[in-house]
N, C-alpha and C positions, 0 to 999 in steps of 0.2 A: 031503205028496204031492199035496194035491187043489189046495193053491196051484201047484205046480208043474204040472198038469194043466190048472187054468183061464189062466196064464198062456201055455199054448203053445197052447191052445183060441184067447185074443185074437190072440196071435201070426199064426195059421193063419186065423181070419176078416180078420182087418186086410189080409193077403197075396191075399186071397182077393177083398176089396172092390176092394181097390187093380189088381188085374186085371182086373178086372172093370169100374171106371173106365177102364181102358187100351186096353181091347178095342177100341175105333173111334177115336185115337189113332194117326197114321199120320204116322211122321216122309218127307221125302222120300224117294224111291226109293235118292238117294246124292249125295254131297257128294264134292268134289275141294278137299280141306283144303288145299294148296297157293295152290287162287283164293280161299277163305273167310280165310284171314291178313290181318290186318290190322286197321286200323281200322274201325269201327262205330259208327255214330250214334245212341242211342237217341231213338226215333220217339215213340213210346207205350208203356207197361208197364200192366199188371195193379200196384194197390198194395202194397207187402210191408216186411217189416219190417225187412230190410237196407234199405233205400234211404229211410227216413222223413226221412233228414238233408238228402235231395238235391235239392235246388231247379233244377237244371237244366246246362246243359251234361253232359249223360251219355254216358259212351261207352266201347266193351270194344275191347278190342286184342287181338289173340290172335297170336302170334310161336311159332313151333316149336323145340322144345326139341333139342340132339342126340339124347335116349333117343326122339327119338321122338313124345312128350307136347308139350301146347302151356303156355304160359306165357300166364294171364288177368290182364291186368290193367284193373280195371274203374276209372272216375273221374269223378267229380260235383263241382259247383260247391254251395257250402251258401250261405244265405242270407244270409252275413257276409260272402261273396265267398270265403272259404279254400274249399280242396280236400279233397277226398276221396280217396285211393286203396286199392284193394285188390286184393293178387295174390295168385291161386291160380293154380291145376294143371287141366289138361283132359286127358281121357285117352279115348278110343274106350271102349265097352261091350265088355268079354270076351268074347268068343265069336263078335264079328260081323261081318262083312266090312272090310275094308279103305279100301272107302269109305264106310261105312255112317253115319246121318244121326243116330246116335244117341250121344252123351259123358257120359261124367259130369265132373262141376266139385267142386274144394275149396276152401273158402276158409281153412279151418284151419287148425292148426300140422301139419308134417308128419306129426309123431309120434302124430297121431291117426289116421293114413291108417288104420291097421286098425279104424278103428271105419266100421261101412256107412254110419249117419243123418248122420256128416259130409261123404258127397259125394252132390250135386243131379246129379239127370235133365237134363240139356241136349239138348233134342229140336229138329231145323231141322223144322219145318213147314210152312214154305213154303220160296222160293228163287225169285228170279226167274234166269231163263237164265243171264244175263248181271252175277250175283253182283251186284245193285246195291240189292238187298233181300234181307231174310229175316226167318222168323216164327219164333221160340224158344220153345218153352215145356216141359212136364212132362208124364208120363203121366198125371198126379190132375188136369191142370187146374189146378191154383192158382198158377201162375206162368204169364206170359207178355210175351213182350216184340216190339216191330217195330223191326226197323232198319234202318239207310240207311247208303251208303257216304256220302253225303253229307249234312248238316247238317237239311237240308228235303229232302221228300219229295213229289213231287206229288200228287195227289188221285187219280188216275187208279190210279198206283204203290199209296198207301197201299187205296184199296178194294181191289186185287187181294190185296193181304198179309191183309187184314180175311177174305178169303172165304177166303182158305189156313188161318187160324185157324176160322171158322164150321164150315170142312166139317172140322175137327175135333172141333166140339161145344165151342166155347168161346165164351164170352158178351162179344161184343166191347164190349157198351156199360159194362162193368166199366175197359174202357182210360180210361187218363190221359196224354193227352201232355206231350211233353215239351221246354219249353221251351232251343232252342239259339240258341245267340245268335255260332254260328262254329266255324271252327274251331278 
């Protein structure tokens, strides 16, 4: 009984921190999933352990599913020149508006859908107007990513994405760009 106790004790602070991280975490106001389709260039990311194989050309596609749901597929060039791909599922958060700027991501076997830790926070935190950037990342912070509908980014463009991420409380000098060599 008191392991059952202490573990829902961890359960309830871990829930409790990770809110608590999230509090000043403010995805845009609202996305128009229809102009966000497509392809995407990554700019710069936050390091992480899915993507340690990816030496460059990186970039997420996101295509609408009939249910509704979008179809991610993400692809990196590795360092021997062969590819990378990987396709998951994106799906709006439960409960929230219709346009609302917040998804979650799987990159699993379907058949794990019912388990919660296999699908990620996909948070837009920035957006430029005119859908030609945006800033992705997680309510904990420890993911983040910039991207571009196109290859390069200007300097101009990428500071603007950089303050979208800051005035979330993310530590942009953690970014690593990312090497694109086209499309």
């Amino acid at each position: 009984m008191r392991h059952v106790l202490a573990v829902m004790l961890l359960g309830t602070l871990a829930a409790t921190l990770s809110l608590m991280a999230s509090a000043d975490v403010r995805p845009v106001a609202s996305v128009d999933l229809e102009r966000y389709l497509g392809r995407w260039f990554e700019i710069a990311r936050y390091p992480n352990r899915f993507q340690t194989a990816c030496a460059g050309n990186v970039t997420a596609e996101y295509a609408k599913r009939p249910d509704g749901n979008l179809t991610v597929t993400n692809r990196c060039r590795r360092t021997d020149g062969s590819s990378i791909d990987a396709v998951g599922l994106g799906k709006r958060v439960a409960g929230t508006a219709p346009d609302a700027a917040m998804l979650k991501v799987r990159f699993a076997p379907r058949w794990l859908s019912f388990i919660p830790q296999v699908w990620g926070d996909y948070w837009i935190l920035a957006l430029a107007p005119d859908y030609r950037y945006a800033v992705v990342g997680d309510p904990s912070r420890r993911y983040l990513w910039v991207l571009s509908r196109t290859p390069q980014m200007t300097e101009s463009d990428y500071d603007a994405a950089l303050t979208g991420a800051q005035t979330n409380g993310y530590d942009t000098s953690k970014l690593v760009r990312t090497p694109q060599s086209g499309p």
